[in-house]
C-alpha beads as a LAMMPS data file, in Angstrom:
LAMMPS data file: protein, C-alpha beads

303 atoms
302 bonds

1 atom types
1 bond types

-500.0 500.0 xlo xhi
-500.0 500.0 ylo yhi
-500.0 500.0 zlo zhi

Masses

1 110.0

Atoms # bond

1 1 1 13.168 -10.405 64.470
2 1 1 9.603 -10.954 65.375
3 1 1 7.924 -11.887 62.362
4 1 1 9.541 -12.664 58.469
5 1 1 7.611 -9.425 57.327
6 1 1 6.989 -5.818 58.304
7 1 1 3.738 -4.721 59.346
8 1 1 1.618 -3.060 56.628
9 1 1 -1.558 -2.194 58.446
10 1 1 -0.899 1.217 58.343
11 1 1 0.203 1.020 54.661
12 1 1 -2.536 3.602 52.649
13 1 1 -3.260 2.071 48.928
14 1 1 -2.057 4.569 45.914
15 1 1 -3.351 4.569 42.599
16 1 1 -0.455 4.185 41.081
17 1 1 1.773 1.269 43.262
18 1 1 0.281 -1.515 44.499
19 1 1 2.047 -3.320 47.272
20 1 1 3.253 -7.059 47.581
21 1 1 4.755 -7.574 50.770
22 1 1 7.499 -6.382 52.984
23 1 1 9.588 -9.305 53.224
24 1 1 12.319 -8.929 56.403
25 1 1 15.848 -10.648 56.492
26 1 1 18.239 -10.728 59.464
27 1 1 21.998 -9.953 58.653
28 1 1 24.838 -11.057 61.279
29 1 1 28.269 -9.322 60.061
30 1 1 31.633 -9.669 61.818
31 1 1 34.353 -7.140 61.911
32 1 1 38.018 -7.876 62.445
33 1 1 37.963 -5.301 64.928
34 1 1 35.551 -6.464 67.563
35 1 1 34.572 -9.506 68.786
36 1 1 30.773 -9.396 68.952
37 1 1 28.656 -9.567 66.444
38 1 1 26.780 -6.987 64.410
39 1 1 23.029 -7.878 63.614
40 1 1 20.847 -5.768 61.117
41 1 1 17.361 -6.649 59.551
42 1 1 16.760 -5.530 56.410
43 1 1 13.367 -4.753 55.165
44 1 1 12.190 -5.214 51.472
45 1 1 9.147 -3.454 50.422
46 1 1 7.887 -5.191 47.035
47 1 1 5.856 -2.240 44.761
48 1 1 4.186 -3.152 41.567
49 1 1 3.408 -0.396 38.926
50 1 1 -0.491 -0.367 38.103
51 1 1 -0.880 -1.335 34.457
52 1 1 -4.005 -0.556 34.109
53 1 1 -4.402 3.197 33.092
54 1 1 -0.926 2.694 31.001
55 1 1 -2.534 -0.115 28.728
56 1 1 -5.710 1.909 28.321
57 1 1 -4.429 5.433 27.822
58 1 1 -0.826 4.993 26.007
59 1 1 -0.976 0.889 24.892
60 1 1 -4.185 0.560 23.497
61 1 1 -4.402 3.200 21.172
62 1 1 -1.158 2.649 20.252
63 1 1 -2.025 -0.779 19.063
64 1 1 -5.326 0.344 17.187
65 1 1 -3.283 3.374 15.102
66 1 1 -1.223 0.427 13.733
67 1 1 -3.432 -1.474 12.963
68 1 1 -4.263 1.765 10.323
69 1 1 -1.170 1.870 8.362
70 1 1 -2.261 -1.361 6.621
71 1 1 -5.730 0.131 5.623
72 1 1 -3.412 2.993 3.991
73 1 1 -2.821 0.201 1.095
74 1 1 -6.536 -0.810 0.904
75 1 1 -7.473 2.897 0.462
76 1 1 -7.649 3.716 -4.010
77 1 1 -5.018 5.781 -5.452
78 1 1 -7.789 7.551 -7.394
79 1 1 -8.819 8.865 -3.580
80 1 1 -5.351 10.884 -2.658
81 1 1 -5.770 10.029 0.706
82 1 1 -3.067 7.133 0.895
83 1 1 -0.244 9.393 1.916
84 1 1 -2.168 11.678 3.724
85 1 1 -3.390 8.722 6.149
86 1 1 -0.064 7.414 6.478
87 1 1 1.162 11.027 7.585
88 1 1 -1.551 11.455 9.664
89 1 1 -1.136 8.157 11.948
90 1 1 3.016 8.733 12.108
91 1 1 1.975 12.333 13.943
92 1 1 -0.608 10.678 16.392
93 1 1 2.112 7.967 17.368
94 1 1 4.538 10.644 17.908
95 1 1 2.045 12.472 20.119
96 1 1 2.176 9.312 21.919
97 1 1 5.618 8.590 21.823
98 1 1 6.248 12.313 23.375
99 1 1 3.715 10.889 26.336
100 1 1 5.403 8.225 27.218
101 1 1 8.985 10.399 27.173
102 1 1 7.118 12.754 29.846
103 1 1 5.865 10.284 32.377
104 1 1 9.023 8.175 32.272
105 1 1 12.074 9.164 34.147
106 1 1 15.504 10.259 32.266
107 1 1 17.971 7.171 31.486
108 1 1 19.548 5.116 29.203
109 1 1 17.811 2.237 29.415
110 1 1 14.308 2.296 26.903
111 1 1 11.463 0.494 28.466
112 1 1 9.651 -1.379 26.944
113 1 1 6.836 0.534 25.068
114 1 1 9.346 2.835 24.066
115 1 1 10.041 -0.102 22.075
116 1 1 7.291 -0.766 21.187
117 1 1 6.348 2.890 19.807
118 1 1 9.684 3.101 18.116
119 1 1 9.371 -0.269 16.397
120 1 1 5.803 0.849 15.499
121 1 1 6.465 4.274 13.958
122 1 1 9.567 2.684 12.336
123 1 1 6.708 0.608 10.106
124 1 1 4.564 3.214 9.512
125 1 1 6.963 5.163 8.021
126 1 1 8.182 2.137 5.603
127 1 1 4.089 1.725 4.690
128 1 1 4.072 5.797 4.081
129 1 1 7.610 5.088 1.706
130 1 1 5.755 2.044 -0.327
131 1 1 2.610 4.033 -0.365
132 1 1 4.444 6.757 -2.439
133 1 1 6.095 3.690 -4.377
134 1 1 3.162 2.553 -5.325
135 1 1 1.264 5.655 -6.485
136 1 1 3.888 6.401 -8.839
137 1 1 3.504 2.932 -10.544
138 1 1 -0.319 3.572 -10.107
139 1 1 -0.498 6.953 -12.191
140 1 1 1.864 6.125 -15.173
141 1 1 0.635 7.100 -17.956
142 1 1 0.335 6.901 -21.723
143 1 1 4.109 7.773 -22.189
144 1 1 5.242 4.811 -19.641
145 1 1 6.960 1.818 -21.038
146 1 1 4.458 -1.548 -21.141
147 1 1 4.706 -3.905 -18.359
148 1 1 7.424 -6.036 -18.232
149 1 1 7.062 -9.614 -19.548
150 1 1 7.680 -11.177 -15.807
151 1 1 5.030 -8.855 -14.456
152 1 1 2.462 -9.860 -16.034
153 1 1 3.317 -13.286 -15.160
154 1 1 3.987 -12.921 -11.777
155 1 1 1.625 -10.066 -10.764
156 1 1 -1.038 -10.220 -12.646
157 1 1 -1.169 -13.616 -13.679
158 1 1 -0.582 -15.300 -9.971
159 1 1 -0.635 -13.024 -7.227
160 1 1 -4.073 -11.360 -9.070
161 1 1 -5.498 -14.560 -8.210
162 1 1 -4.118 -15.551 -4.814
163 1 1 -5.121 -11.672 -3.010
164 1 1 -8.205 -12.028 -5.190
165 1 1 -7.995 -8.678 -7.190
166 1 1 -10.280 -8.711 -10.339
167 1 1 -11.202 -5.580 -12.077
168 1 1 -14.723 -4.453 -12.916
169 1 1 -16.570 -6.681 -15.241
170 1 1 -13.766 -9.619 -15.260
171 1 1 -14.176 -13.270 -14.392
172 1 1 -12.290 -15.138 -11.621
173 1 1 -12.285 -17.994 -13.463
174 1 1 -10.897 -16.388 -17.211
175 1 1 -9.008 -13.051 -16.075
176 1 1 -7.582 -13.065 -19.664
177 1 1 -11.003 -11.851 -20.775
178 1 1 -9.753 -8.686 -21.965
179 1 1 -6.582 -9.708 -23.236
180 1 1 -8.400 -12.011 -25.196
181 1 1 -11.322 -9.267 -26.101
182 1 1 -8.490 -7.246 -27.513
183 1 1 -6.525 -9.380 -29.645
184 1 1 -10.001 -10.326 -31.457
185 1 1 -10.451 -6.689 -31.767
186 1 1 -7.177 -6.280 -33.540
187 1 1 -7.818 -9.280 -35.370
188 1 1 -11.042 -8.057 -37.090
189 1 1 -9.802 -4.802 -37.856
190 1 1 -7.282 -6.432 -39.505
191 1 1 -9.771 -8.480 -41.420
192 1 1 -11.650 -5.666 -42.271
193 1 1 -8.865 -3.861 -43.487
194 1 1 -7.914 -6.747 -45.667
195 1 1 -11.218 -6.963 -47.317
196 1 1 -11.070 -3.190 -47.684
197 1 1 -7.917 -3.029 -49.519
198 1 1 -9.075 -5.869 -52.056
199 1 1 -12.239 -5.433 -52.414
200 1 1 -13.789 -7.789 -55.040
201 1 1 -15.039 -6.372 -58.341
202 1 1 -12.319 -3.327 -58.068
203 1 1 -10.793 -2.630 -61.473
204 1 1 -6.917 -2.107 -60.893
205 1 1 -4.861 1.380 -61.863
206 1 1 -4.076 4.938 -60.921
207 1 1 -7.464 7.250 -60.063
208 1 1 -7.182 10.021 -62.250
209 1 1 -5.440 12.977 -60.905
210 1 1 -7.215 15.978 -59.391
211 1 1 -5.807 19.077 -58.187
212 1 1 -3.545 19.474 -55.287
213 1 1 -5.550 21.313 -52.753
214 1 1 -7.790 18.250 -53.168
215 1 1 -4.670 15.911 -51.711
216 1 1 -3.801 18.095 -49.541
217 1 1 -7.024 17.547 -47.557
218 1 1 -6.937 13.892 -45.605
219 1 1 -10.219 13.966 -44.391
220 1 1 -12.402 14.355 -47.781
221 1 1 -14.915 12.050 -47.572
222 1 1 -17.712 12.970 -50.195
223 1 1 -17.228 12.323 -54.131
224 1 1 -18.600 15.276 -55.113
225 1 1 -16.612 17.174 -58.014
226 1 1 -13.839 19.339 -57.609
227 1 1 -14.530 23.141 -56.997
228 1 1 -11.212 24.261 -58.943
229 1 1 -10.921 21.956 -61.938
230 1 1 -15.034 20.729 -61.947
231 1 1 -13.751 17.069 -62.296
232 1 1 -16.003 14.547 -60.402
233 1 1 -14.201 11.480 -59.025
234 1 1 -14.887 8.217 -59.899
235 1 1 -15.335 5.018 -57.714
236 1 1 -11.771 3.930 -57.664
237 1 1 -10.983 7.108 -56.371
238 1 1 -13.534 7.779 -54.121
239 1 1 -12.708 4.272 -52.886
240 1 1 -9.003 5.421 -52.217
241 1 1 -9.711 8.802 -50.220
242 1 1 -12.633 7.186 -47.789
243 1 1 -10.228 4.028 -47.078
244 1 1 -7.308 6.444 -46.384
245 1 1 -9.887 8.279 -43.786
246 1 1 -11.193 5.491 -42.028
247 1 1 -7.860 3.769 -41.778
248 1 1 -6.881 6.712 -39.960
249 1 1 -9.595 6.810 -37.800
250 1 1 -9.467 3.248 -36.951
251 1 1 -5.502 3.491 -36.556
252 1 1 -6.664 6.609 -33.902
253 1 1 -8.828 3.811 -32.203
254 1 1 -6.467 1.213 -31.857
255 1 1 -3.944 3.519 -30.432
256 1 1 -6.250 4.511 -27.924
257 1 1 -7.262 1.104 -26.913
258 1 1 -3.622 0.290 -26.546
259 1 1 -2.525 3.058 -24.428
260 1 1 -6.107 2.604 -22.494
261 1 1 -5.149 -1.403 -22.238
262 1 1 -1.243 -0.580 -21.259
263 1 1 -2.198 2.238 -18.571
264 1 1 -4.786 -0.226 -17.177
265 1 1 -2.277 -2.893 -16.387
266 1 1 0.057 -0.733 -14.870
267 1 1 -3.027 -0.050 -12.404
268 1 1 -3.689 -3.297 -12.066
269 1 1 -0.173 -3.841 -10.777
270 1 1 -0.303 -0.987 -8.180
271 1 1 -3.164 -2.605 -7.164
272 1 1 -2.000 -6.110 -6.679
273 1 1 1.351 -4.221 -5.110
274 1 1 -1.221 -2.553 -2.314
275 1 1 -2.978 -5.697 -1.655
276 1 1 0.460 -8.079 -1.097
277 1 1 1.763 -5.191 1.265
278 1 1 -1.484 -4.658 3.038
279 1 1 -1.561 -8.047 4.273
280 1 1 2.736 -8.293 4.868
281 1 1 2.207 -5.304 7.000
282 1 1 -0.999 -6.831 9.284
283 1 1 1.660 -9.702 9.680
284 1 1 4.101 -7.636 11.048
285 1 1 1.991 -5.812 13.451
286 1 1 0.083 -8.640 14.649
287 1 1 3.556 -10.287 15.121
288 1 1 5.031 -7.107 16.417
289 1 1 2.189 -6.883 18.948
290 1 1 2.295 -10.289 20.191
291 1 1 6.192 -10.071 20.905
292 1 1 6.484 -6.957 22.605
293 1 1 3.506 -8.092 25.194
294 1 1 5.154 -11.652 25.358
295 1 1 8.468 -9.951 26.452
296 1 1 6.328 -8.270 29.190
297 1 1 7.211 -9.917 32.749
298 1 1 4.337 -11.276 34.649
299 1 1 5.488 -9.582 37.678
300 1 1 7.088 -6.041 37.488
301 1 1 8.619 -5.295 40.722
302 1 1 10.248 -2.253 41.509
303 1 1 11.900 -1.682 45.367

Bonds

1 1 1 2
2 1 2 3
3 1 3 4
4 1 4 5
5 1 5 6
6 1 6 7
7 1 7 8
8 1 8 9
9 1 9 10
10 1 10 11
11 1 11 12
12 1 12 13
13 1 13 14
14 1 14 15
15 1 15 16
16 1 16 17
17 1 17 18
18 1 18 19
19 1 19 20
20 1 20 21
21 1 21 22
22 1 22 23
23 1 23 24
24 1 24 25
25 1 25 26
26 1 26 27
27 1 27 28
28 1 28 29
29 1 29 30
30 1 30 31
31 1 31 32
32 1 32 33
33 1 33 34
34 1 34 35
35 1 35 36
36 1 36 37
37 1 37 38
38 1 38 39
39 1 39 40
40 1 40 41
41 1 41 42
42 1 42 43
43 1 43 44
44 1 44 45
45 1 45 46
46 1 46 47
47 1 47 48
48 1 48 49
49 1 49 50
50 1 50 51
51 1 51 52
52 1 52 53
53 1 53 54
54 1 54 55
55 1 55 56
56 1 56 57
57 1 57 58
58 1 58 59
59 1 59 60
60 1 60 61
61 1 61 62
62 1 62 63
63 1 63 64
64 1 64 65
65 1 65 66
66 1 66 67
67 1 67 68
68 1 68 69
69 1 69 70
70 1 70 71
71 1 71 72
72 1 72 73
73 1 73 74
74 1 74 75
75 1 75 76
76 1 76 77
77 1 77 78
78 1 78 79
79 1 79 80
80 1 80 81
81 1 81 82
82 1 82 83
83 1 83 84
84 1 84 85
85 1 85 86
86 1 86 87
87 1 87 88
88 1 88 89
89 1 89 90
90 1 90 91
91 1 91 92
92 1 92 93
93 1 93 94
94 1 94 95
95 1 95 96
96 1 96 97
97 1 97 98
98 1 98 99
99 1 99 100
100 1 100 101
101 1 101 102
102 1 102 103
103 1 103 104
104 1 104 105
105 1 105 106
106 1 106 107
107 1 107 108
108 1 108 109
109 1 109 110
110 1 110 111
111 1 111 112
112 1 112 113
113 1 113 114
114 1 114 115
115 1 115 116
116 1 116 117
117 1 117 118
118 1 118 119
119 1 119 120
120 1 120 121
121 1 121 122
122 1 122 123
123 1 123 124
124 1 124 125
125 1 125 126
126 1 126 127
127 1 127 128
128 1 128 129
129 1 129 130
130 1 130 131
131 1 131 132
132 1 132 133
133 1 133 134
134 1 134 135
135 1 135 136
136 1 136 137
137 1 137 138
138 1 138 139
139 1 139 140
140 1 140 141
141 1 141 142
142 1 142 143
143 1 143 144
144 1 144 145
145 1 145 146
146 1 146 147
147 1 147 148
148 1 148 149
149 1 149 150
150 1 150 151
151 1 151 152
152 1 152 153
153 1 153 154
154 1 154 155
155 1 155 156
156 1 156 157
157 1 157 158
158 1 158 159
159 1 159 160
160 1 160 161
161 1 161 162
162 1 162 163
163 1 163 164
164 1 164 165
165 1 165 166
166 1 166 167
167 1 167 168
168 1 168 169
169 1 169 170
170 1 170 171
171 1 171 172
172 1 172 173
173 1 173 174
174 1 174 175
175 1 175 176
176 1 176 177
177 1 177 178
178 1 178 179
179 1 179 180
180 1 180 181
181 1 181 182
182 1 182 183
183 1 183 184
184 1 184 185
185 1 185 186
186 1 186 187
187 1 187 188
188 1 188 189
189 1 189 190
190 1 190 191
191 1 191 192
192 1 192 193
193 1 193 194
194 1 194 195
195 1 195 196
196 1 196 197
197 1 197 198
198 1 198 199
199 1 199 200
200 1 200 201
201 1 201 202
202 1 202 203
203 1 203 204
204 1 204 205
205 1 205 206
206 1 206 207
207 1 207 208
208 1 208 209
209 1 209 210
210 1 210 211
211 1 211 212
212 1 212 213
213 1 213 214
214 1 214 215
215 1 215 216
216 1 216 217
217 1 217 218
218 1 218 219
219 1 219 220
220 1 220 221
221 1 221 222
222 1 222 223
223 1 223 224
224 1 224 225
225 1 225 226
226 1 226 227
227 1 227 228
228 1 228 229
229 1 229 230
230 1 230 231
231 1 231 232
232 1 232 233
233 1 233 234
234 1 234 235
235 1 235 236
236 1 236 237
237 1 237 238
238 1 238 239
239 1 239 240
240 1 240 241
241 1 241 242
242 1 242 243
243 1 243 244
244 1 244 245
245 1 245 246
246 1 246 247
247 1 247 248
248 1 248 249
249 1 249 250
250 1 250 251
251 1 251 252
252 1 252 253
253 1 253 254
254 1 254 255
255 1 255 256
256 1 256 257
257 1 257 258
258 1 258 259
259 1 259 260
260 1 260 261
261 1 261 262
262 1 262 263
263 1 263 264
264 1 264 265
265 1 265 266
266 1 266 267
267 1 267 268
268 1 268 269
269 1 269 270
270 1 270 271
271 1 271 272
272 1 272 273
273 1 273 274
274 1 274 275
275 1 275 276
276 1 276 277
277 1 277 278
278 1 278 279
279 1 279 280
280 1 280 281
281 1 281 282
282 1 282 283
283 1 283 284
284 1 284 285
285 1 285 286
286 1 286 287
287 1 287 288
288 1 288 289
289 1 289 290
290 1 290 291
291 1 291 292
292 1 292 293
293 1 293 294
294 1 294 295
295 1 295 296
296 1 296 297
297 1 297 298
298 1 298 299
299 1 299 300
300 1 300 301
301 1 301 302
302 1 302 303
């Protein structure tokens, strides 16, 4: 053995290999059925794969798409782009995923950025599943139940304030402005409608009766006389019909406030929802990311 290497000055660079050495090793065997001795050098040649155009062309991007299922929970419901998006970045991994299948050779072991890929798309598709989740808790509407007792607590009371989610026109500092806003709306109305139905100077008894198409109609508001019998209604009774009417208006009101106020919360809880997984899921493929390039090996040497 001349030297402990091969020669490689005749070795022509490739753009995919690059090449570490030849290390040479000298081998003496003995058989049982000669006498002399058998000598053999054995010649390693030590190839690295090029990392380069893999990290730009299949790593990279694969690492910026993921970082776009997050954004998929920043994105408003009101949009309709959430699932879409989601959708939409599971078939460009999967483009990716078939690149890598083409360039690598058939067998059972999965390399590494198969791994990677795999672990990747497996996340999108749980962000595309809460995504849908979360839409359906975002559009409930006037016939959905209130919010539980425990969510408002818990999500809109605390986690509101921790991922910093205020609605339009609310305080960080008193986010039970509108809670408050309402029950002083109901409390004034019923005020009002105290005062209405004892009014002071009112004397007590029966209105006198007028003819039935005149109680049929709800919504009479003028004390004008009667167009079948020609009686004209007094004050009592005038009284009566326009508090009946405006109680029913203001009943129509309040209803609407308190399906507005319920369907508003429900929103507010998607929204909360979409923050708290937005940030879990940057977590995860931050994490992700820095584990699958930490169980890279420094040197990858193939013979």
């Amino acid at each position: 053995m001349g030297s402990v290497s091969g020669d490689l000055s005749d070795f022509v660079e490739n753009v995919e290999w690059e090449c570490h050495g030849m290390p040479a090793t000298k081998n003496v065997i003995m058989y049982g059925c000669c006498s002399d001795p058998y000598p053999d050098i054995t010649y390693t040649v030590l190839l690295q794969r090029r990392s380069s155009f893999y990290i730009i062309n299949l790593l990279l991007p694969c690492f910026l798409i993921s970082f776009l299922a997050p954004l998929s929970f920043y994105l408003p419901a009101d949009s309709g782009e959430k699932v879409s998006l989601g959708v939409t970045v599971l078939l460009a991994l999967t483009v990716f995923q078939m690149m890598v299948a083409e360039s690598m050779p058939p067998s059972e072991s999965v390399p590494l950025i198969a791994k990677y890929y795999i672990a990747t798309m497996t996340m999108i598709t749980a962000s595309t599943a809460l995504t849908i989740f979360i839409m359906n808790i975002h559009f409930c509407g006037a016939e959905a139940k209130p919010v539980p007792y425990w969510a408002k607590v818990l999500i809109i009371d605390y986690m509101s304030k921790i991922f910093f989610v205020y609605e339009v026109g609310e305080s960080c500092a008193s986010p039970f402005g509108q809670a408050e806003e309402s029950e002083s709306f109901h409390s004034q109305n019923h005020h009002r409608k105290h005062k209405l139905h004892h009014p002071k100077g009112k004397i007590s008894g029966s209105p006198p009766p007028c003819c039935p198409e005149d109680h049929k109609s709800p919504f009479v508001l003028g004390c004008e006389s009667c167009v079948y019998c020609g009686f004209r209604s007094g004050n009592l009774a005038c009284d009566t019909k326009l508090l009946r009417n405006v109680e029913y208006i203001a009943n129509c009101f309040r209803e609407q406030k308190t399906t507005a106020l319920k369907v508003a919360e429900w929103k507010k809880v998607a929204k909360v929802m979409d923050r708290f997984f937005m940030w879990i899921f940057f977590i995860m493929v931050f994490l992700m990311s820095i584990l699958i390039i930490g169980k890279a090996p420094t040197t990858n040497n193939d013979i």
